[in-house]
N, C-alpha and C positions, 0 to 999 in steps of 0.2 A: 708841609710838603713843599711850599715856596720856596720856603728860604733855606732847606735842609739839600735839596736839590739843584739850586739855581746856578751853582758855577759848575758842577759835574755831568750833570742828566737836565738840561734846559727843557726836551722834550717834556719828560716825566711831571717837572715842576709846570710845564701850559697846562698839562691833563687835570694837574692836582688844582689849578686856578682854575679851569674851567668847570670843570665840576662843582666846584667852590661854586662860580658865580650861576650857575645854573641852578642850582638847589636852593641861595638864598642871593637876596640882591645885595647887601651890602660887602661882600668881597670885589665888588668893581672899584672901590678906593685902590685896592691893591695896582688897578693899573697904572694910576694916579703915580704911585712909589715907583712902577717901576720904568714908568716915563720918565722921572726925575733923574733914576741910576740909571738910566741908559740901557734898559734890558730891552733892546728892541725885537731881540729873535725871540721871548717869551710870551712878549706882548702878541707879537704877530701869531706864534702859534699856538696863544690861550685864545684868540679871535675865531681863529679856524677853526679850531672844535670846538666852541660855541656856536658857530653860524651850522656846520656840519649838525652835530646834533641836533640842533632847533628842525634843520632842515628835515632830518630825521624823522623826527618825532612828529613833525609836519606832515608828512608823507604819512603816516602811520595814523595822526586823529585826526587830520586836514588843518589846513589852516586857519580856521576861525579861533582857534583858541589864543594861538600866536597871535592874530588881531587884536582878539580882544583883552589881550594881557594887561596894557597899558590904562585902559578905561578901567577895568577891575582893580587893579591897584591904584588907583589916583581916586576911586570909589571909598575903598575900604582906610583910605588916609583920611579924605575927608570926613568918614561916618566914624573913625576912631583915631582919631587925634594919637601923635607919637607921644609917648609918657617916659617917666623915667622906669619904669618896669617894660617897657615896650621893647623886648631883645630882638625878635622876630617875628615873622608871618604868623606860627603858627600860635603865639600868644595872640595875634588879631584874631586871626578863626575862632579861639576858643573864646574870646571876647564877643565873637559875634554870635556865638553860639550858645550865652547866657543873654541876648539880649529878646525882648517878644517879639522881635519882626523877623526872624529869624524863624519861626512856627509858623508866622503867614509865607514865608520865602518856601519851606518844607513843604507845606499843604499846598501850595498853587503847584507845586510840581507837578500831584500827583492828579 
């Protein structure tokens, strides 16, 4: 959706990155590329709906989640080391989710 929209619907293409980077982290290289090409009006309006949504969703579950984003994933790197099967998050979760401290993390919940 970047690159298929980026010289016609510049809009469409920030929504299409921004959701990109919202859902997983490594679509943020993308801004990387389009700092390079000089897509500044993309950059700026894939920023804005990501700061807007966060802001969102902020409002919605409060902020501590959004705090503690950074500390949870800078956690779950160091407890599971990136590998070459390592695509995304949700291969970490399921990683962490065969591992036994993961049945103590489930029972202190409760």
């Amino acid at each position: 959706m970047l690159f298929f929209w980026m010289s016609t619907f510049p809009f469409l293409s920030a929504i299409g990155l921004g959701l990109a980077v919202i859902t997983k982290v490594s679509p943020v290289l993308f801004f990387l590329y389009l700092f390079v090409h000089r897509r500044y009006s993309i950059l700026v309006l894939a920023t804005i709906f990501i700061v807007c949504i966060t802001y969102l969703s902020a409002l919605r579950y409060g902020f501590l989640p959004v705090l503690e984003y950074p500390s949870v994933f800078q956690w779950l790197t160091v407890q599971f080391p990136m590998g070459a099967n390592s695509q995304s998050l949700v291969s970490k979760l399921a990683a962490i989710g065969n591992t036994i401290r993961s049945n103590d993390i489930i029972t202190g919940l409760h």
